[in-house]
C-alpha positions, 0 to 999 in steps of 0.5 A: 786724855792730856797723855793721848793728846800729846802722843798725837801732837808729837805723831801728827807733827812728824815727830815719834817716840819710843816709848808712851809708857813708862820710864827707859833707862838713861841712854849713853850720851850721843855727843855730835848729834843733833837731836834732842831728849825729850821728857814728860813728867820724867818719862823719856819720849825720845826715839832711839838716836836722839833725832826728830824729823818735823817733815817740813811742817811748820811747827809754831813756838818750838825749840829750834837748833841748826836750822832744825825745828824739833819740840812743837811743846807750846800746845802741849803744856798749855793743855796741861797747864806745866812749865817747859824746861831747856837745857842746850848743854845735854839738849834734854827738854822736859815738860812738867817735872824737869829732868836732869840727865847726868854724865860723867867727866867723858860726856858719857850719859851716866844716869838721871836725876828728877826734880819736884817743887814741895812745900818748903824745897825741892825733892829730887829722885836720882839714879846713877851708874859707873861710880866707886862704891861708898859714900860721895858728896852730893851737892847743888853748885851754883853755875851751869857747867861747860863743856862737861867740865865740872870744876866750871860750876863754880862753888856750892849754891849758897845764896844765904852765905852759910857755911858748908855742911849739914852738920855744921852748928853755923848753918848749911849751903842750900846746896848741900845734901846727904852724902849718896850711897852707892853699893858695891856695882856702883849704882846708886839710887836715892831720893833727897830734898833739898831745903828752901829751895825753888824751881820758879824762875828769878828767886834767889834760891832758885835751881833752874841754871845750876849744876847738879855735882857728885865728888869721888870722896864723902862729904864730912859734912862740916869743912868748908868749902865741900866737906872734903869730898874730892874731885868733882865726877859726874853732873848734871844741869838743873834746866831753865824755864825757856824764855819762849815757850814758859 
């Protein structure tokens, strides 16, 4: 009922998406458009190019950018009692599970990561194209990255100041994660949890506002500051609850 309730708030409103069923694979990035991508529970209902037409309704409490309005969400996550996720950097609005579109150094859209809060941290489901094959460094790092520069993010998320590595005897950043495998076309699929911590909003151990980061080399698991692991290519940001429509 919440699913059909939703596919007609978006119809009535002017606004469509491509697929009610399912989960499309991630799009390349479409840097200089307006529109926005749009998740429910990790499916993707944004229509082909991005773009959303409000045909001169007033939609109340939505996401507004340059003048347009795009997302009546309000309505929609009061219906099924879930939190709303913005981030401005890959212009991607989840309902429900945040969804974290990843892109290489290019701004190329280059996979997907999903979020979801568990008893004790955060499991995350990810997919990725276009990386060598072997193992690469995988870590949570602790700013929002600008501009796909990926050495913006800062250092790995450390909020209880341990050292690196989930081998090291001195403990680990809550940041850090097992190295992802990825196999000999370059796509990598994996779930992970990270430990202690959170997707609610002002904890200390929080997620939301942070960057997702994977490096060119594996992660050795133990040498401060980032296992030896290389160079920083592909990311992707962890979204913040909106202020507006949470």
């Amino acid at each position: 009922m919440a699913a059909a309730f939703m596919a007609g708030a978006l119809l009535f409103s002017g606004f469509s998406f491509a697929a009610a069923n399912g989960e499309k694979k991630p799009k390349e990035s479409q840097n200089g458009s307006q529109g926005v991508h749009f998740y429910v529970d990790g499916m993707d209902h944004s229509d082909q190019d991005g773009s959303y037409s409000n045909q001169g309704l007033k939609v109340p409490d939505s996401i507004v950018r340059n003048g347009t309005t795009y997302v009546p969400v309000r309505m929609i996550a009061d219906l099924i009692g879930k939190p709303v996720f913005w981030d401005g950097e890959s212009r991607s609005l989840s309902i429900g599970k945040p969804y974290v579109p990843l892109y290489n150094d290019s701004g190329q859209m280059t996979g997907f990561a999903q979020l979801e809060q568990v008893e004790d941290g955060v499991v995350v489901k990810i997919k990725a194209t276009g990386l060598s094959p072997g193992k690469h460094g995988f870590h949570v790092h602790e700013k929002a990255f600008q501009s796909f520069d990926f050495k913006s993010a800062g250092g790995h998320f450390n909020p209880t100041d341990k050292h690196h590595g989930l081998d090291n005897p001195l403990g680990s950043h809550v940041g850090d994660m097992p190295n992802l495998n990825v196999e000999k076309d370059g796509t990598a699929e994996a779930e992970f949890v990270i430990a202690h911590a959170s997707l609610e909003k002002n904890q200390p151990n929080s997620l939301l506002g942070r960057s997702l980061i994977i490096h060119e080399g594996e992660d050795d698991g133990i040498s401060d500051p980032a296992g030896n692991s290389g160079d920083r290519v592909m990311g992707g940001q962890y979204p913040e609850i909106t202020k507006n429509l949470s």
